[in-house]
TIMI-2910 file (N, C-alpha, C, CB; in pm, 1 decimal, decimal comma, always signed):
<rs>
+----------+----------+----------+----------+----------+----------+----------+----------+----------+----------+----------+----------+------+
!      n_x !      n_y !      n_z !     ca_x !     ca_y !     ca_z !      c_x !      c_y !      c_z !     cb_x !     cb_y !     cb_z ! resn !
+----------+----------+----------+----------+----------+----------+----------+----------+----------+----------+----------+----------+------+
!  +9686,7 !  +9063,8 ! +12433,0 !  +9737,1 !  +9091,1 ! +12299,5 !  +9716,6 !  +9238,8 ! +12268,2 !  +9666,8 !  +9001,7 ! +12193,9 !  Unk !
!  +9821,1 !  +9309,6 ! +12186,0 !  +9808,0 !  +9413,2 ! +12146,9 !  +9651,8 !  +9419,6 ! +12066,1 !  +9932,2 !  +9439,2 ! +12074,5 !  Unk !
!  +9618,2 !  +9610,7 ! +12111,9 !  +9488,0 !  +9608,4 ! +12033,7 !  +9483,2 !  +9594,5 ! +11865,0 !  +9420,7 !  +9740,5 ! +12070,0 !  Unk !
!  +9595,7 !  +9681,2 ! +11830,3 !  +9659,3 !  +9725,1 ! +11728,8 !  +9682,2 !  +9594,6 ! +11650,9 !  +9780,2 !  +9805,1 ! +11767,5 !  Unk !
!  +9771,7 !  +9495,2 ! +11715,0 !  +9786,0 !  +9404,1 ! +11630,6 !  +9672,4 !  +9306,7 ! +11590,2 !  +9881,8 !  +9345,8 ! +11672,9 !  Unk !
!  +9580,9 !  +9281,8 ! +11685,7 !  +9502,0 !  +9236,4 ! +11682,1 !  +9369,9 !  +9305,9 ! +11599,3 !  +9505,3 !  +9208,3 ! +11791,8 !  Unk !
!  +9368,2 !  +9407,9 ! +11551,5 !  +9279,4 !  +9464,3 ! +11480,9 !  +9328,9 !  +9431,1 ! +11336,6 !  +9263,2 !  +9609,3 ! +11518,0 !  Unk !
!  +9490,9 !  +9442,7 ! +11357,4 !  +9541,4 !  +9415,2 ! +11231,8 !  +9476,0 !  +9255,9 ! +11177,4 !  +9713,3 !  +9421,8 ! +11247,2 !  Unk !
!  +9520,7 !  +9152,8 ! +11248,5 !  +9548,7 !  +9001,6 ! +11202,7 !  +9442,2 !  +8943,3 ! +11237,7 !  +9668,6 !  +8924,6 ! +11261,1 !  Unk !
!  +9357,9 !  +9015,7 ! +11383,4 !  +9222,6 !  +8951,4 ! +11426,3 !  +9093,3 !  +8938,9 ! +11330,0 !  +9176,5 !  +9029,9 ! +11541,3 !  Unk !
!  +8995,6 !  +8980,0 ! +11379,5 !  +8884,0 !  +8956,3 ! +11339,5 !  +8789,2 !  +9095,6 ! +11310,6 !  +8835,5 !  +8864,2 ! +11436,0 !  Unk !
!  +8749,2 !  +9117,2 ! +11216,8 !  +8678,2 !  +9258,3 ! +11258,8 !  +8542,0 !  +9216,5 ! +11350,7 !  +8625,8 !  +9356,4 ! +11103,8 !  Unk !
!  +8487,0 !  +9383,6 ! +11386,6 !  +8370,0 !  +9310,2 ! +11448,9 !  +8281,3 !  +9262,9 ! +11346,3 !  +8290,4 !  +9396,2 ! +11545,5 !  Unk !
!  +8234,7 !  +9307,6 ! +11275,1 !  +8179,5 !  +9202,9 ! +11148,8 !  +8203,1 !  +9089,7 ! +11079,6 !  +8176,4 !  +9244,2 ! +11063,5 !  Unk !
!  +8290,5 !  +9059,1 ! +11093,8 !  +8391,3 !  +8915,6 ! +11086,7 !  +8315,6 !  +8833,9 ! +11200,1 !  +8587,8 !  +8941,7 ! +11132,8 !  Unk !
!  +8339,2 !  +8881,6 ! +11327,1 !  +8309,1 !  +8826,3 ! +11455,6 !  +8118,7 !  +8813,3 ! +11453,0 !  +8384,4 !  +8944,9 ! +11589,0 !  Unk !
!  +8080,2 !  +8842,9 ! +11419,9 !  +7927,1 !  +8881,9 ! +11352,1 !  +7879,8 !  +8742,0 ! +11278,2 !  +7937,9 !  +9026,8 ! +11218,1 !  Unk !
!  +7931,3 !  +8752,5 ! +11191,7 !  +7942,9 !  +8665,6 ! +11117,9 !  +7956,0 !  +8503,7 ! +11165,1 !  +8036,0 !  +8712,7 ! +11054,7 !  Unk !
!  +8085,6 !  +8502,4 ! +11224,2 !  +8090,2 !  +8368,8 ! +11270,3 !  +7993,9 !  +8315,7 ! +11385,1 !  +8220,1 !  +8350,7 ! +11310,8 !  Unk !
!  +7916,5 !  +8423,3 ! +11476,3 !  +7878,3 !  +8378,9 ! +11606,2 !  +7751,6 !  +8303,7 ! +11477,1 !  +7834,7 !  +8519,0 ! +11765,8 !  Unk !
!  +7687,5 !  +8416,7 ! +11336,8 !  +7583,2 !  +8348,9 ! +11303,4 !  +7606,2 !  +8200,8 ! +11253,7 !  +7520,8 !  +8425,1 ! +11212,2 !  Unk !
!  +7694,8 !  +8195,4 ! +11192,0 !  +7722,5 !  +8045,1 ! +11109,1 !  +7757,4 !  +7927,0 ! +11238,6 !  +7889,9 !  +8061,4 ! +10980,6 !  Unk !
!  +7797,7 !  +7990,5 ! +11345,2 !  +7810,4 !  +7883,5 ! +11465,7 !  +7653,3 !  +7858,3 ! +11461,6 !  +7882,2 !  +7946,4 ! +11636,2 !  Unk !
!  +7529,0 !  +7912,2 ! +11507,3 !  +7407,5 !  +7892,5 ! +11567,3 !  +7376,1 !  +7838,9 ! +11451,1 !  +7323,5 !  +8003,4 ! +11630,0 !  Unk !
!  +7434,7 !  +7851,9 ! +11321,0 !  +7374,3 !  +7756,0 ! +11189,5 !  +7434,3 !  +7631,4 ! +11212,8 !  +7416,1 !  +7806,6 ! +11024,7 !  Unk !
!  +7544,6 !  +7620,2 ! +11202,0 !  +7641,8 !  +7453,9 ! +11242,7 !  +7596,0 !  +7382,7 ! +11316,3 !  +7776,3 !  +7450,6 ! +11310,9 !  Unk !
!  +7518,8 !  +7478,4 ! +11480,4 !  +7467,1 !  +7364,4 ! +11550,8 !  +7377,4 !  +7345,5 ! +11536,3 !  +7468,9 !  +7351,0 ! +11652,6 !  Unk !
!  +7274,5 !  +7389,4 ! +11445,2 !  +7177,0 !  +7293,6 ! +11382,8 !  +7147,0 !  +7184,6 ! +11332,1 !  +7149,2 !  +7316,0 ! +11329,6 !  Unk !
!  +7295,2 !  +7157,2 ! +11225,2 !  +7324,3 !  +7050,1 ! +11154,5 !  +7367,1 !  +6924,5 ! +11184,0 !  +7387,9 !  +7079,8 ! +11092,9 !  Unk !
!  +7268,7 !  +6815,9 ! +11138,8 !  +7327,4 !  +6710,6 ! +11171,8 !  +7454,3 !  +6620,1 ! +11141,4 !  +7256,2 !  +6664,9 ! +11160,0 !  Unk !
!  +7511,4 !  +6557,2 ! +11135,1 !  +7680,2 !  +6481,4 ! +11187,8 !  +7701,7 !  +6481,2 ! +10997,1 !  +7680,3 !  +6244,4 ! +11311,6 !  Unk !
!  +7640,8 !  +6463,6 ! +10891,4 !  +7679,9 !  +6447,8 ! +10781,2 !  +7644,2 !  +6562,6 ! +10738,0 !  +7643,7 !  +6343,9 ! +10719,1 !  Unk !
!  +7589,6 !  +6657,3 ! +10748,0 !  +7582,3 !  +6767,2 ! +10686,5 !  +7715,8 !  +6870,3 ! +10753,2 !  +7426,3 !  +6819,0 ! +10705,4 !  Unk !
!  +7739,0 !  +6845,8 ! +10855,5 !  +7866,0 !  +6898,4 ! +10936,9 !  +7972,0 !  +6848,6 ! +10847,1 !  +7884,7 !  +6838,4 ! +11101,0 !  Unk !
!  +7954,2 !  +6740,3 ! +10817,2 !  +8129,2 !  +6663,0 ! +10785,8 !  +8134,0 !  +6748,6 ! +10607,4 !  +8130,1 !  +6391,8 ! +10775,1 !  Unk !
!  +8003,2 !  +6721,1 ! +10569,0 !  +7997,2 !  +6795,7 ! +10433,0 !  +8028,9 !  +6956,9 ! +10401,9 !  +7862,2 !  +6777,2 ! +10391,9 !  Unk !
!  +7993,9 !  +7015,4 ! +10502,7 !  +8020,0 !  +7127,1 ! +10489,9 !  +8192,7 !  +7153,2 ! +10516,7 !  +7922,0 !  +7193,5 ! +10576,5 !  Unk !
!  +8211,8 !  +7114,2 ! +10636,6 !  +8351,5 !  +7119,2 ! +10652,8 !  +8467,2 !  +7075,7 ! +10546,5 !  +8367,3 !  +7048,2 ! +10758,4 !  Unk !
!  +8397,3 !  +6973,1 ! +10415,8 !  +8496,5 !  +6954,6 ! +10317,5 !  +8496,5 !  +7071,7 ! +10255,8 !  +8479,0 !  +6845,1 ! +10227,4 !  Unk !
!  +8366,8 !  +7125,2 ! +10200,5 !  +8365,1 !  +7241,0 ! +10119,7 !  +8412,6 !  +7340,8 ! +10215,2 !  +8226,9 !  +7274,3 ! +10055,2 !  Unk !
!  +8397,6 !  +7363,8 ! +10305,3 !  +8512,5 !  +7491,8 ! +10376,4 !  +8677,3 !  +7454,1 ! +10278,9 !  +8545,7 !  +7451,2 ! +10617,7 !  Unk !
!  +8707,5 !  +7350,1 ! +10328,8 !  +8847,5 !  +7300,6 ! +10302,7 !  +8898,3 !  +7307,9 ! +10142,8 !  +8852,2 !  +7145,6 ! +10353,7 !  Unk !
!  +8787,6 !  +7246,8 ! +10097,7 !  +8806,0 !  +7316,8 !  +9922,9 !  +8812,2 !  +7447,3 !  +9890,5 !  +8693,5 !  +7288,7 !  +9829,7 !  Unk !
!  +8740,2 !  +7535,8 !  +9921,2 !  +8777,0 !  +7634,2 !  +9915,0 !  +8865,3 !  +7694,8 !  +9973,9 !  +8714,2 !  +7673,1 !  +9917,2 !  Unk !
!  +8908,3 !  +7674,3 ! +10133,9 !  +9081,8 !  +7714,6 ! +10133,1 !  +9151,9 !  +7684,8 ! +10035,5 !  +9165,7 !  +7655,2 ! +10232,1 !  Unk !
!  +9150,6 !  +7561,3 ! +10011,2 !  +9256,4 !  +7512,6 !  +9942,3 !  +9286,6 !  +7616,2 !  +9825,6 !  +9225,4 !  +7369,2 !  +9893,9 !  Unk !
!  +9149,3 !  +7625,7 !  +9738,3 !  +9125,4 !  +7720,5 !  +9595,4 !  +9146,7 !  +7820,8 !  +9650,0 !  +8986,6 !  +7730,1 !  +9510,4 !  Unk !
!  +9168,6 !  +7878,3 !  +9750,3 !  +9215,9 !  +8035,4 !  +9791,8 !  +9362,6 !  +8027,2 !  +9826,2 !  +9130,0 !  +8102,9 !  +9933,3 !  Unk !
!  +9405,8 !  +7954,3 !  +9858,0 !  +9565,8 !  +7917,3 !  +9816,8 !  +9586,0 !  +7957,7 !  +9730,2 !  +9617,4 !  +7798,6 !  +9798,3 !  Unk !
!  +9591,8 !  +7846,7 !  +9624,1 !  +9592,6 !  +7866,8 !  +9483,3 !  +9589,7 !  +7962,1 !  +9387,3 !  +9527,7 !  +7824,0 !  +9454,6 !  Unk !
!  +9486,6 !  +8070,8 !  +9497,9 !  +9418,0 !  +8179,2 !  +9421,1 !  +9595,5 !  +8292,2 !  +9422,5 !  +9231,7 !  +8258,6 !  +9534,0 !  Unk !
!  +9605,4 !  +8249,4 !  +9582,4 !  +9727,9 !  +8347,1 !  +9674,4 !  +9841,2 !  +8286,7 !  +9595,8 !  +9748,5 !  +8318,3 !  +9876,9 !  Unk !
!  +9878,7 !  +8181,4 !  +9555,7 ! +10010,9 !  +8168,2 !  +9507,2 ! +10030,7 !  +8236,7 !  +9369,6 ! +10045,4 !  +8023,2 !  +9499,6 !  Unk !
!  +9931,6 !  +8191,6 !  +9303,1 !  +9930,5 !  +8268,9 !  +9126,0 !  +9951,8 !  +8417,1 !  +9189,8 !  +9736,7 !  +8254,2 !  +9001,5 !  Unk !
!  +9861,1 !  +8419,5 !  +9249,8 !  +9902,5 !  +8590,5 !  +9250,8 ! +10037,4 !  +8683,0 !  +9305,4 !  +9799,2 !  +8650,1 !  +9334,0 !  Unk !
! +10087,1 !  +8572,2 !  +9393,4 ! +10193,4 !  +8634,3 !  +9442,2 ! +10345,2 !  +8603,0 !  +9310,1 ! +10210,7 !  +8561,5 !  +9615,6 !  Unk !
! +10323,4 !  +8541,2 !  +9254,6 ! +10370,5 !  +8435,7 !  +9155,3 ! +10360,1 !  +8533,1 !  +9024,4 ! +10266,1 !  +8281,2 !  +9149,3 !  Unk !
! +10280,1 !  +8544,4 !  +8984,2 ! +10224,6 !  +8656,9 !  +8861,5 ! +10236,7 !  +8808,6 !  +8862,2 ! +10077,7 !  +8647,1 !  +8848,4 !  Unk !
! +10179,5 !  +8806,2 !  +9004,6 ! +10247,1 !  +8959,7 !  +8996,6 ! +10379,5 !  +9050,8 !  +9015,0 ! +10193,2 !  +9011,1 !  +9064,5 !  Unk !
! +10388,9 !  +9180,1 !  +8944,7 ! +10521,9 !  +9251,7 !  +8942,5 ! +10469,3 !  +9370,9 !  +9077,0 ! +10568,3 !  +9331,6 !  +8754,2 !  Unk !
! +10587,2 !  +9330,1 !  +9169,5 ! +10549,1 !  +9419,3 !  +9260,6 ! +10681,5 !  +9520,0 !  +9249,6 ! +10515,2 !  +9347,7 !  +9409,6 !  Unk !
! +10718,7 !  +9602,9 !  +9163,0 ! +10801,2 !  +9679,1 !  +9152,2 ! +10729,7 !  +9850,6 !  +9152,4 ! +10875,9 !  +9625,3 !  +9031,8 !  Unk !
+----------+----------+----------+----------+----------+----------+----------+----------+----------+----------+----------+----------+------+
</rs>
């Protein structure tokens, strides 16, 4: 993959930072605290949708 694009759409390295820590946290967790967390991931996509449509929706991009 391009570097370029991939710097664009990828991950920064702090991004990448980030996730290796919350992986070594996840596999800590046992099977219901996994499933729990993963809803609240999903709620909050969802509310960041939401967040992205009003805004694209509301705003004047002129």
């Amino acid at each position: 993959m391009n570097k370029n694009y991939n710097s664009y759409l990828g991950l920064s390295l702090e991004q990448e930072f980030k996730l290796k820590l919350y992986s070594q946290i996840v596999d800590n967790l046992n099977e219901k605290q996994k499933k729990r967390l993963l809803l609240e991931i999903l709620k909050y996509m969802l509310l960041n949708d939401n967040i992205l449509k009003y805004l694209i929706k509301y705003t004047n991009l002129k």
